[in-house]
C-alpha positions, 0 to 999 in steps of 0.5 A: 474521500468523504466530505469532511461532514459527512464522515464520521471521523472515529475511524478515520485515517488522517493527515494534518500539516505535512512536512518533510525533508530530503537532506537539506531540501523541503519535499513538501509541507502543508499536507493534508489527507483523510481517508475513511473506510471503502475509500482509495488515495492517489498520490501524484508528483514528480520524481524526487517529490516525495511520494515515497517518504509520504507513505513511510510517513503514513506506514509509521515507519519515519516521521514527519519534519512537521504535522501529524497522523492520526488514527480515529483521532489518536496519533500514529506515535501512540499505537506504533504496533496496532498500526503496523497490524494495520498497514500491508505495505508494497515499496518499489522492492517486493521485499521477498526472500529469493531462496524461497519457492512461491508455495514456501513464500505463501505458506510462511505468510498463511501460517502467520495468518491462520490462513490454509492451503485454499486461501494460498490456491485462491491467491495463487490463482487470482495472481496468475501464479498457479503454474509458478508455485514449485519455482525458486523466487530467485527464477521469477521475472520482476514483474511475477515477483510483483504478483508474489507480492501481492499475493502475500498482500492479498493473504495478509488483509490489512485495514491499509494498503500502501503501494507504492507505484504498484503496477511497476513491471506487470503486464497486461494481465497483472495490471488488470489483477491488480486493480480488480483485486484494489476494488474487491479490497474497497468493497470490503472496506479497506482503505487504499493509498496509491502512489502512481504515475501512471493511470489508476482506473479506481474511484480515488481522490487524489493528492498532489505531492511537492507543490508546496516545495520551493 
């Protein structure tokens, strides 16, 4: 992330005084983040520390106990439907409907985004999922489901990336897709926030999630 500085802030995405809550116990409070165009965020903790509901929170889909999000300055709560336009969001659920085939997934994605039968090849291609196209989604293995995923993802091309533990069930192969795929995005000035326990083999700074929790 850009020093503070430096960066110019009418387009940042930011966090100020984080707070959330699980039941009766405190995830963490205090957060802060900012995140401009081109720059990728590593989320880091342990199980159960609140990684998960940080990034709801930055996907507007539940509210903080305490601080707030902005965009460009202005608060996520006051442009839920842009910003939902913004964010393409990968949960530990690939969120796919089983009864689909992987052409019939994309093509349902492509015709959301004006998108034609080469932008559905090229990702199909880039995901390793050429020969998998004819196949039920129901018939696929966790971690090509995954691909799935981010192929749609990848056809969607939202300002803000969200994933959450992404490279969970990939093989070798997947894992290297993926993260050339997160840096081709950086490149073009999208913004990635990466939840991960694993290594993330990105240019990223990097948020420490439940510290503050007692």
């Amino acid at each position: 992330m850009l020093p503070a500085e430096t960066a110019s802030p009418a387009d940042r995405f930011a966090g100020k005084g984080l707070a959330a809550v699980r039941g009766d116990r405190l995830l963490f409070k205090g957060m802060h983040f900012q995140l401009d165009g081109g720059e990728a965020l590593v989320l880091r903790g342990t199980n159960g520390s609140g990684k998960t509901t940080l990034i709801k929170i930055m996907a507007g889909l539940t509210a903080p106990l305490a601080g707030e999000i902005a965009w460009g300055g202005a608060p996520l709560a006051e442009q839920p439907e842009r910003h939902r336009r913004r964010v393409g969001l990968i949960g530990h659920r690939a969120g796919l409907k089983e009864d689909l085939s992987v052409r019939e997934c994309l093509q349902f994605e492509a015709s959301l985004r004006g998108a034609g039968a080469s932008e559905i090849a090229a990702a199909c291609e880039r995901l390793g999922l050429a020969a998998l196209q004819a196949l039920p989604l129901r018939f696929l293995s966790a971690g090509q489901r995954r691909r799935v995923a981010l192929a749609r993802l990848a056809m969607q091309g939202p300002e803000l990336w969200l994933l959450d533990e992404p490279a969970t069930a990939l093989d070798s192969a997947g894992e290297t897709a993926l993260w050339q795929l997160c840096r081709d995005r950086l490149k073009r000035g999208n913004r990635l926030v990466i939840a991960s326990h694993g290594p993330v083999p990105l240019e990223a700074a990097s948020l420490a999630i439940g510290r503050f929790a007692p």
